[in-house]
Short mmCIF file of the C-alpha atoms (twelve columns), coordinates in Angstrom:
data_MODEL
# 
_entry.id   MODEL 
# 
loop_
_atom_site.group_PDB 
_atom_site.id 
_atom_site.type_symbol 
_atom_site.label_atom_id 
_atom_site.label_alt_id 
_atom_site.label_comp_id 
_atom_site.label_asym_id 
_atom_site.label_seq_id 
_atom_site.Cartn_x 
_atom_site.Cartn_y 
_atom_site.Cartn_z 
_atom_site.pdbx_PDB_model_num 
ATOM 1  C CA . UNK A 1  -12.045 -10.132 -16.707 1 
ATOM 2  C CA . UNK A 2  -8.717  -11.062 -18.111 1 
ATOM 3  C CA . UNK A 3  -7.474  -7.414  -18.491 1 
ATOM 4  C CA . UNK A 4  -8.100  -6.966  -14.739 1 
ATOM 5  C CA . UNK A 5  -6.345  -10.068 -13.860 1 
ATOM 6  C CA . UNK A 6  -3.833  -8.647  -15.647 1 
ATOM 7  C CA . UNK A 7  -3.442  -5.515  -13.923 1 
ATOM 8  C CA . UNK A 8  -3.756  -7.497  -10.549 1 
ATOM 9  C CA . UNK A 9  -0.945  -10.033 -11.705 1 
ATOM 10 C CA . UNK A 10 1.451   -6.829  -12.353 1 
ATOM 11 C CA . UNK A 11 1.113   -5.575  -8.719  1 
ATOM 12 C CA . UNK A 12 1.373   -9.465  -7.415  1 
ATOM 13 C CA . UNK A 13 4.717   -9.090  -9.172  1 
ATOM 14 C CA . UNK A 14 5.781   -5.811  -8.319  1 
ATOM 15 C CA . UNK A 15 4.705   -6.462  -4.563  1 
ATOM 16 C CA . UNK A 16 7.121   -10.232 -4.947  1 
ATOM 17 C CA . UNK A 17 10.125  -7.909  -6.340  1 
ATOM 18 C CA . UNK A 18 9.993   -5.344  -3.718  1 
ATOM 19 C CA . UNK A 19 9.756   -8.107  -0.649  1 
ATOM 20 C CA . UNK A 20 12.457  -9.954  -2.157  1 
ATOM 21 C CA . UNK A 21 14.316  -6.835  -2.539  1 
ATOM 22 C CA . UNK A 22 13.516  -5.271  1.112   1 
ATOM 23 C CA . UNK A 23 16.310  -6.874  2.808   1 
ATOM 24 C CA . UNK A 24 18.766  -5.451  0.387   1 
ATOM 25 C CA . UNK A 25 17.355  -2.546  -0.285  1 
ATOM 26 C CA . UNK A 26 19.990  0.542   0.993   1 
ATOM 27 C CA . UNK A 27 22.868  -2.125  0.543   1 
ATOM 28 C CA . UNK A 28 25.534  -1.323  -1.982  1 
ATOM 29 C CA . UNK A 29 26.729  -4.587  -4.057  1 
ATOM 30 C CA . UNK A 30 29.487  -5.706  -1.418  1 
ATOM 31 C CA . UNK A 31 27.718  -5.304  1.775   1 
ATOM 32 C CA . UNK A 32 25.226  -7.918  -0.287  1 
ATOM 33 C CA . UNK A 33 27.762  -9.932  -1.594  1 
ATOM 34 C CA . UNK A 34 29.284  -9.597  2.247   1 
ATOM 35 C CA . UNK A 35 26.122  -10.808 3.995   1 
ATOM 36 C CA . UNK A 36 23.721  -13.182 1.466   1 
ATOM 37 C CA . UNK A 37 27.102  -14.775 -0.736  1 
ATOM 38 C CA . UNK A 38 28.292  -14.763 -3.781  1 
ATOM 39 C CA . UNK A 39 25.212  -15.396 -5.194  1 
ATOM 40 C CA . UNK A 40 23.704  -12.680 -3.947  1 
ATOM 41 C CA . UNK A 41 19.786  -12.602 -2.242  1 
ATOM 42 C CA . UNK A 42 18.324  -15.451 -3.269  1 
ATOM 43 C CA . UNK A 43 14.978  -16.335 -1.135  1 
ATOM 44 C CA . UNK A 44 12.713  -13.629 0.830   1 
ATOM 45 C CA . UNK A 45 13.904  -13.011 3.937   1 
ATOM 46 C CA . UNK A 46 11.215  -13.534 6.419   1 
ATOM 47 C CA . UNK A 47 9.894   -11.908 9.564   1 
ATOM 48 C CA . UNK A 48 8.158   -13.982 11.879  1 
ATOM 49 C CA . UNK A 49 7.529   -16.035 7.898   1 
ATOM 50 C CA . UNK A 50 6.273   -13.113 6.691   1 
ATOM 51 C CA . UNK A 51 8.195   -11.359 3.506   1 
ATOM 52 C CA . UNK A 52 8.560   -7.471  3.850   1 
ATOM 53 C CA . UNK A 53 7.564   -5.157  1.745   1 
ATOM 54 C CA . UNK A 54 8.208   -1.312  1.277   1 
ATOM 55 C CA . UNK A 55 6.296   1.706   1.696   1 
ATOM 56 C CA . UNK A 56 6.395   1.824   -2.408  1 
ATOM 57 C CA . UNK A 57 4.515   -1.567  -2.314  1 
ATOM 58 C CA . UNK A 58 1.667   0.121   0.014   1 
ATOM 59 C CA . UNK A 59 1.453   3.038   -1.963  1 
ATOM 60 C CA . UNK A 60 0.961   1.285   -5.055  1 
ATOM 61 C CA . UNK A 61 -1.866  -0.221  -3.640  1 
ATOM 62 C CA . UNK A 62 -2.983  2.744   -2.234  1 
ATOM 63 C CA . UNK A 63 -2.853  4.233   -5.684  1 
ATOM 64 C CA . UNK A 64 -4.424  1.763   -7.256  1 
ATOM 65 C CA . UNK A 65 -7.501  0.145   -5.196  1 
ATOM 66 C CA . UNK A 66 -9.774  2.750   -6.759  1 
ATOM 67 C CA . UNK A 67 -8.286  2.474   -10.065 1 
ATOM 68 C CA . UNK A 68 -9.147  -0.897  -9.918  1 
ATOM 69 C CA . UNK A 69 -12.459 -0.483  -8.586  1 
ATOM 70 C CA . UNK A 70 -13.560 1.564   -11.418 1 
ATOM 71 C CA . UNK A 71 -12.248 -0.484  -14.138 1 
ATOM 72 C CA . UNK A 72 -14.027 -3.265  -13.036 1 
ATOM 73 C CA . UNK A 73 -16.967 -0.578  -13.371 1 
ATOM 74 C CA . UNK A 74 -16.409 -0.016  -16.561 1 
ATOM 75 C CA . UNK A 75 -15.826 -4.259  -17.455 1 
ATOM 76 C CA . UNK A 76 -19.062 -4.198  -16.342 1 
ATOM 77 C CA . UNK A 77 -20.576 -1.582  -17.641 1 
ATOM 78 C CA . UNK A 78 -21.352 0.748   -14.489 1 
ATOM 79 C CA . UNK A 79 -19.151 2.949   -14.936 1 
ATOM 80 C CA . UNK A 80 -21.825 5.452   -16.328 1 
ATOM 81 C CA . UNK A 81 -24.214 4.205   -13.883 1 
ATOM 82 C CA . UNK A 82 -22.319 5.183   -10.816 1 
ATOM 83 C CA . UNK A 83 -21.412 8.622   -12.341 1 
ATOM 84 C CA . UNK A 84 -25.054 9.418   -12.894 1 
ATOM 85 C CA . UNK A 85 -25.782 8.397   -9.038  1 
ATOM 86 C CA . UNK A 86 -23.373 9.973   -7.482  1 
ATOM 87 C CA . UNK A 87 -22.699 13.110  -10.028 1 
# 
């Protein structure tokens, strides 16, 4: 299933951007500067070591989980299967 582990690697990354991005996310490029240095965010910033992540992170999942479901479906070839079932 290499496409699918694709697809599942993309939302591993977008969900690592937008947790490393939460803490700075309404900040304009001072107030980061200001509070993280002049480097900038450079590690997640953890809650009780979690990293956060944004509602756009949970509704890409949301979006996708049965987008996902189905295309493993149709990897395996019950795609058709399931629509005949349940059509």
């Amino acid at each position: 299933m290499k496409d699918i582990d694709k697809y599942r690697g993309c939302l591993i990354g977008g969900a690592a951007g937008d947790a490393l991005g939460y803490e700075v996310e309404f900040l304009d490029e001072s107030a980061i500067f200001s509070r993280f240095g002049e480097r900038g965010i450079t590690e997640y910033a953890l809650r009780d070591g979690v990293a956060q992540i944004s509602d756009d992170t949970q509704m890409t999942c949301i979006t996708t989980c049965p987008l996902q479901f189905f295309l493993i479906l149709w990897y395996n070839n019950k795609y058709s299967m399931c629509i005949l079932k349940n059509g």
